[in-house]
C-alpha positions in Angstrom: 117.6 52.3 35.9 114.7 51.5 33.4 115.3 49.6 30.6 112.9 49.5 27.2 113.5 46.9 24.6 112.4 47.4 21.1 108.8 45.7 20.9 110.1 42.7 18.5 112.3 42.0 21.5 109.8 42.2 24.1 108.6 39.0 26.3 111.4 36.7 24.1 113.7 34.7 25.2 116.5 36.8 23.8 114.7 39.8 25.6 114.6 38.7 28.4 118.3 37.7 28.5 119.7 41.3 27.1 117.3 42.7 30.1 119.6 40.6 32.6 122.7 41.3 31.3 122.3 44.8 30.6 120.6 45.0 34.4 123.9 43.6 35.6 126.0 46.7 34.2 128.0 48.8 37.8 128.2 51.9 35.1 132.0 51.4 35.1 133.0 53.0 32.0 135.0 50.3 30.6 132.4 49.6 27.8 132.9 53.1 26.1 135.7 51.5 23.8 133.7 49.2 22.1 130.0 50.7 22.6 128.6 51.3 19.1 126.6 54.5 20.9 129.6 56.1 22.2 131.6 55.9 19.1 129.0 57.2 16.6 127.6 60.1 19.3 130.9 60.5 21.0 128.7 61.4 24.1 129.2 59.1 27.0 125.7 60.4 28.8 124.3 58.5 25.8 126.4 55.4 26.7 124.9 52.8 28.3 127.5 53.7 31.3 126.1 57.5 31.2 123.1 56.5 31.6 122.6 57.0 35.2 124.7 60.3 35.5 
């Protein structure tokens, strides 16, 4: 999965930790309730959990 970080979070410290957490995601689906993406779209392929489906 590729992941692209808005440029005034690129090569930060705070970058660089949303990077590992967000590479550390098993696309489980439990994070639909409270994605911000998912409840404005409705659309879980643009959920962070879609996005590998």
């Amino acid at each position: 999965m590729q992941t692209t970080l808005a440029d005034f979070l690129r090569n930060t410290p705070e970058g660089e930790e949303a990077k590992s957490i967000v590479g550390k995601c098993v696309h489980c689906g439990f994070c639909t309730a409270t994605c911000p993406t998912y409840q404005l779209l409705g659309d879980e392929l643009d959920a962070r959990a879609g996005a590998s489906t």
